[in-house]
C-alpha positions as CSV (number, residue, x, y, z in Angstrom):
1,X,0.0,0.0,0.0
2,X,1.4,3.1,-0.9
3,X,1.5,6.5,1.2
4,X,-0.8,8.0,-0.7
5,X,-3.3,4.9,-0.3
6,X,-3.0,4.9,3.2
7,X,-4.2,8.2,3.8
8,X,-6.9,8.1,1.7
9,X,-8.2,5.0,3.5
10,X,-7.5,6.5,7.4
11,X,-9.5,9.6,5.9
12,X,-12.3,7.5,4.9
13,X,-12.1,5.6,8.1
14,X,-11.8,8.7,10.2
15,X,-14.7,10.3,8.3
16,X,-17.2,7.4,8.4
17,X,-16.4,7.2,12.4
18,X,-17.4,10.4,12.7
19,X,-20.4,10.7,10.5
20,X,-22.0,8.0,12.2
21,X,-21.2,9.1,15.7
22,X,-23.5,10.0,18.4
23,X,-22.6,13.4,17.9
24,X,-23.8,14.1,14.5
25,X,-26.5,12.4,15.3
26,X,-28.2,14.6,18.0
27,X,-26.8,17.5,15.1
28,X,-29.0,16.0,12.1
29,X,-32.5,16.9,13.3
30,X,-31.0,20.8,13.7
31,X,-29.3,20.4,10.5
32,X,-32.9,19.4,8.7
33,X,-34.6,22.0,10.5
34,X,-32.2,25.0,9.7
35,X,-31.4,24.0,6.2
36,X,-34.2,22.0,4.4
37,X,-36.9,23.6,6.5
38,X,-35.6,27.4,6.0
39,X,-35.5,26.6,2.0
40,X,-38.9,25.4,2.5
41,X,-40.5,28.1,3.9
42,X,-38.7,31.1,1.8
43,X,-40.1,29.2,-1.1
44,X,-43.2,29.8,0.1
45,X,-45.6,31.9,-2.4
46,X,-47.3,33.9,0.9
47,X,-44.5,34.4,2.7
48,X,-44.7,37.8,3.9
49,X,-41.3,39.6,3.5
50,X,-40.3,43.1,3.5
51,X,-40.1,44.7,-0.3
52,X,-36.6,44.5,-1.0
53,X,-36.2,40.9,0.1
54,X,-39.0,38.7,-1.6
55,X,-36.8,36.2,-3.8
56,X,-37.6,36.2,-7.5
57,X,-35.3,33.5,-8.4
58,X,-34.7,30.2,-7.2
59,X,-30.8,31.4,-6.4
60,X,-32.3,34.3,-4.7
61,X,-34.5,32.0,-2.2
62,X,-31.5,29.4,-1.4
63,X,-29.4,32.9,-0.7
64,X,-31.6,33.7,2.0
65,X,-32.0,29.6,3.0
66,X,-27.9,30.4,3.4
67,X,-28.4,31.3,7.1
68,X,-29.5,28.0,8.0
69,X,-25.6,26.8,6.7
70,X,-24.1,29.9,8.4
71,X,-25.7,29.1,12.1
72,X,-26.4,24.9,11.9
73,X,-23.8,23.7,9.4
74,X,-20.8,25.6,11.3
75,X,-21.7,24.6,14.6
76,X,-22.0,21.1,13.4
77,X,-18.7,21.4,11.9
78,X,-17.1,22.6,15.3
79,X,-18.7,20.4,17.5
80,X,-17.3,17.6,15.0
81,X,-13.7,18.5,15.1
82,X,-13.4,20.3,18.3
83,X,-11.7,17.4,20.2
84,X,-9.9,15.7,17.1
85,X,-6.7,16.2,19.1
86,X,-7.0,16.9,22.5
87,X,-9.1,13.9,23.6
88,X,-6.6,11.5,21.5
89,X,-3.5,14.2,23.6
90,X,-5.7,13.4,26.9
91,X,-5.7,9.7,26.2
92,X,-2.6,9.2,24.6
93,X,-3.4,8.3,21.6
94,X,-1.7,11.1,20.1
95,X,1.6,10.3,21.5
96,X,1.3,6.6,19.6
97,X,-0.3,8.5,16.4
98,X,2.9,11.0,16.0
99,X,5.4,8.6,16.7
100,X,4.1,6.7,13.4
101,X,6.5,6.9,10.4
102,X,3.6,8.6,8.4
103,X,5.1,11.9,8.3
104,X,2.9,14.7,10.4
105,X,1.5,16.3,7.3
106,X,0.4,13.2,5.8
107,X,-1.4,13.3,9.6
108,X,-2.7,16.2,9.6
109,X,-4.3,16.4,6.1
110,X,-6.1,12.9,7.8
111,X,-7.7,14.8,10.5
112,X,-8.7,17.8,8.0
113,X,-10.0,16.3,5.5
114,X,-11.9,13.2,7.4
115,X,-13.6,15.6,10.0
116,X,-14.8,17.7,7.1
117,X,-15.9,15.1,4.8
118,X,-17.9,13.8,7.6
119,X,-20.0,16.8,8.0
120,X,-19.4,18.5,4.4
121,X,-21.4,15.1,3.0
122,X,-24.3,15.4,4.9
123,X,-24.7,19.5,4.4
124,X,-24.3,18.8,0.4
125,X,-27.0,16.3,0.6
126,X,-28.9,18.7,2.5
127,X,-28.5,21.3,0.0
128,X,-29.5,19.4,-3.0
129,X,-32.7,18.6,-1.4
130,X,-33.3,21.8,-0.4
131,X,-32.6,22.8,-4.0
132,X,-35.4,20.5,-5.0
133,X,-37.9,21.5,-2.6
134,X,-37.2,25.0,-4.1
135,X,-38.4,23.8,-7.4
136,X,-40.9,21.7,-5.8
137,X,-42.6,24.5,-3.6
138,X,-42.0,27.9,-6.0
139,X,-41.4,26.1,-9.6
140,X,-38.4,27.7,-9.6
141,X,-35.3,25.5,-10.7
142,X,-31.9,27.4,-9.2
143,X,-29.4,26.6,-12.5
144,X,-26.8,24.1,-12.3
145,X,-23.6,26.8,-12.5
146,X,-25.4,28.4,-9.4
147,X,-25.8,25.0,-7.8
148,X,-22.3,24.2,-7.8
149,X,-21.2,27.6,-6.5
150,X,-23.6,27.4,-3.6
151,X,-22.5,23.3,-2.7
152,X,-18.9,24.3,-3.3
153,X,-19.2,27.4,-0.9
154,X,-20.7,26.1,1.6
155,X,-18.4,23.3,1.4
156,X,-15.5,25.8,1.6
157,X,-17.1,27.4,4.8
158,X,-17.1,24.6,6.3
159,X,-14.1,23.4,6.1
160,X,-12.5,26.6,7.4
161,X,-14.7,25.9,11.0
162,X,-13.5,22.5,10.9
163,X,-10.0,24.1,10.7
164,X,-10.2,26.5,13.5
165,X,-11.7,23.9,16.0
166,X,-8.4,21.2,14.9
167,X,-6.5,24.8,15.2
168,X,-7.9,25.1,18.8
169,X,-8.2,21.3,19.8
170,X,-4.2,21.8,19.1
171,X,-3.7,24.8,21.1
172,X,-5.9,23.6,24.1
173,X,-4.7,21.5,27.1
174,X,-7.6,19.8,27.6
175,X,-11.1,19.3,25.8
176,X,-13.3,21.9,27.5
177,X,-10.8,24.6,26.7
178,X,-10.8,23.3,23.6
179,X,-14.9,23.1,23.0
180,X,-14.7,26.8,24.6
181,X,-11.8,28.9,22.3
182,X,-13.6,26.9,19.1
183,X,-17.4,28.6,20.5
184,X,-15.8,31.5,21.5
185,X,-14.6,32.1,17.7
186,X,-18.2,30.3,15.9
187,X,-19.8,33.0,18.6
188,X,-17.4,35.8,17.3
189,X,-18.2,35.3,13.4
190,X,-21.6,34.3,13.2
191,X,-23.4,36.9,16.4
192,X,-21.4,38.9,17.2
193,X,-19.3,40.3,13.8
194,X,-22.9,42.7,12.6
195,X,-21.8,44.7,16.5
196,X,-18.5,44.5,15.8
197,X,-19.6,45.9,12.1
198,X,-22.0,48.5,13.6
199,X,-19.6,49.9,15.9
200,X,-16.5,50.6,13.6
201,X,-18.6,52.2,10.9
202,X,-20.0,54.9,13.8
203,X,-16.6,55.0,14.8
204,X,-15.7,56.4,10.9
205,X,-18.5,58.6,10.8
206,X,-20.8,55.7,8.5
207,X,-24.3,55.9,8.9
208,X,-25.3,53.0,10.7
209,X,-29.1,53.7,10.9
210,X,-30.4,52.9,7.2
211,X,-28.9,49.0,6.8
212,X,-29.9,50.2,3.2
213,X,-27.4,53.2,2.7
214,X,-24.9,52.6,-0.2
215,X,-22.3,53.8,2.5
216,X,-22.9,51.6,5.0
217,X,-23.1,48.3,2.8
218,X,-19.6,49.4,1.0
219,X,-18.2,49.4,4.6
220,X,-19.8,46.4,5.2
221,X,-19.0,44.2,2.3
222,X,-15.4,45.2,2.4
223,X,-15.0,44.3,6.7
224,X,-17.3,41.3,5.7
225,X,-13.6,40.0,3.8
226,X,-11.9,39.7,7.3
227,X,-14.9,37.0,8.1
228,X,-15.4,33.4,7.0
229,X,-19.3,34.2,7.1
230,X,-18.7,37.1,5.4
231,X,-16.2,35.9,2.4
232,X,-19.1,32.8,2.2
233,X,-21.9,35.3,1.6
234,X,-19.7,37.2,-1.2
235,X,-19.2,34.3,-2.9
236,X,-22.9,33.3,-3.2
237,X,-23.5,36.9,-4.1
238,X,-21.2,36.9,-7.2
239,X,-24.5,34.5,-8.6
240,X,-26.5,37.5,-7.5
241,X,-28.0,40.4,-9.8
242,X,-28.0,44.0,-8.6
243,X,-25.8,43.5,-5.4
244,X,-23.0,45.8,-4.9
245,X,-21.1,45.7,-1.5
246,X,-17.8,47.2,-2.9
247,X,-16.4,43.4,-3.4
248,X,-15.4,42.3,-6.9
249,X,-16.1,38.6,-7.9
250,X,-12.2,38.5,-8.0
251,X,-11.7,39.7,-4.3
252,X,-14.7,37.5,-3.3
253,X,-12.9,34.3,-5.3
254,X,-9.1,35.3,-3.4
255,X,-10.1,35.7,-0.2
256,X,-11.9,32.3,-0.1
257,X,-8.3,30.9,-1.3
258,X,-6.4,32.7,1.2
259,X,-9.3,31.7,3.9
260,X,-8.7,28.2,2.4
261,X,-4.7,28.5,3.0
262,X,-3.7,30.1,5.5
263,X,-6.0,28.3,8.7
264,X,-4.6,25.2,7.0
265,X,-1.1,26.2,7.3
266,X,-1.5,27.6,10.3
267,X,-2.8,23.8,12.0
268,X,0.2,21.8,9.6
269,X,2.7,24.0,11.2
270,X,1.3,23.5,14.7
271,X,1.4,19.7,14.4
272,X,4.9,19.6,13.0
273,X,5.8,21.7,16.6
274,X,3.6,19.4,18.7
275,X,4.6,17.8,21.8
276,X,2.5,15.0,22.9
């Protein structure tokens, strides 16, 4: 078996142990409710919304579904990986694991890439049926260009949380500090970035009254780049007509690679340094 092989079969391995655990199973009624169920009801014909945000498209009603994969899907993604190291570091597992001539990136693109598959699969699945209920409900059929954008974003979103709790799982002693720094950070980017937002664009004198001054949005869209919800919404925006938030496609597109890089660079580098 070659190097290569082997990895691909501890992923798989890793993944399927965590897909089926007891954990994503008390997540899975939250993650039908938030994502199927909120695509269900914005495709609803009656549903009373304010002017400017009644969906006339199908892409336009799975944008607005997109908070159910901003609150459920992330969470489910940290409470997945939040302990992929420190309870095998608590147990001693770890110390075995690193000792292993598999070198530590071979490791560590295991860890990555099994705790996301094992939450990305399920959200995907998710999606397409959401997609369908779309049709279903408002016979309106999103295209298949806009499908793959919105799978492969929220994909890319998730991955990043599934970084930063193996980031944190690293960092942390033990698992509650770890289950704490990786809410801390899901509570940071997904309630508490639109205060942060609020309060440095009174700070430079932005209007901060009308969420529908030009102003205010630039400001937003442009801070929304130093967020991994934020650089998620902009890329299922670049599907959308008439939005303007002062973000290219471009920037949208580069700043999900250098979200995409730099966490993971960040967690190879602090499992090369680890001490068991």
């Amino acid at each position: 078996m070659t190097p290569t092989q082997r990895m691909v079969r501890l992923t798989l391995s890793l993944g399927r142990q965590r897909m089926f655990s007891t954990r994503m199973l008390i997540m899975l009624p939250i993650l039908l409710l938030f994502i199927p169920g909120m695509a269900w009801g914005f495709a609803d014909p009656n549903l009373q919304l304010p002017t400017e945000q009644i969906p006339e498209t199908a892409t336009e009603t799975m944008f607005l579904a997109s908070i159910g994969i901003v609150f459920a899907g992330t969470m489910a993604a940290v409470l997945i990986a939040h302990d992929g190291i420190s309870r095998d570091r608590m147990s001693g597992v770890l110390e075995i694991r690193l000792s292993q001539p598999m070198p530590r990136w071979r490791q560590g693109t295991v860890l990555v890439l099994g705790h996301w598959m094992s939450i990305a699969l399920p959200v995907t699945l998710l999606i397409i049926v959401s997609m369908m209920l779309v049709g279903y409900r408002s016979d309106m059929w999103i295209s298949f260009s806009d499908a793959i954008v919105f799978i492969v974003a929220a994909a890319l979103v998730l991955l990043w949380y599934t970084v930063f709790a193996l980031l944190a799982s690293s960092i942390a002693k033990e698992q509650g500090s770890a289950i704490a720094f990786s809410i801390g950070l899901w509570f940071l980017f997904t309630l508490l970035w639109v205060l942060f937002t609020t309060l440095l664009a009174a700070l430079n004198g932005v209007a901060v009254g009308d969420t529908q001054d030009q102003q205010y949005l630039i400001f937003e869209g442009r801070l929304d780049l130093l967020s991994p919800n934020g650089v998620y919404h902009h890329l299922l925006e670049t599907r959308l007509d008439g939005v303007e938030r002062g973000v290219s496609p471009f920037v949208a597109y580069l700043s999900a690679i250098v979200w995409t890089i730099i966490p993971i660079y960040l967690f190879q580098r602090r499992l090369n340094r680890l001490v068991p």
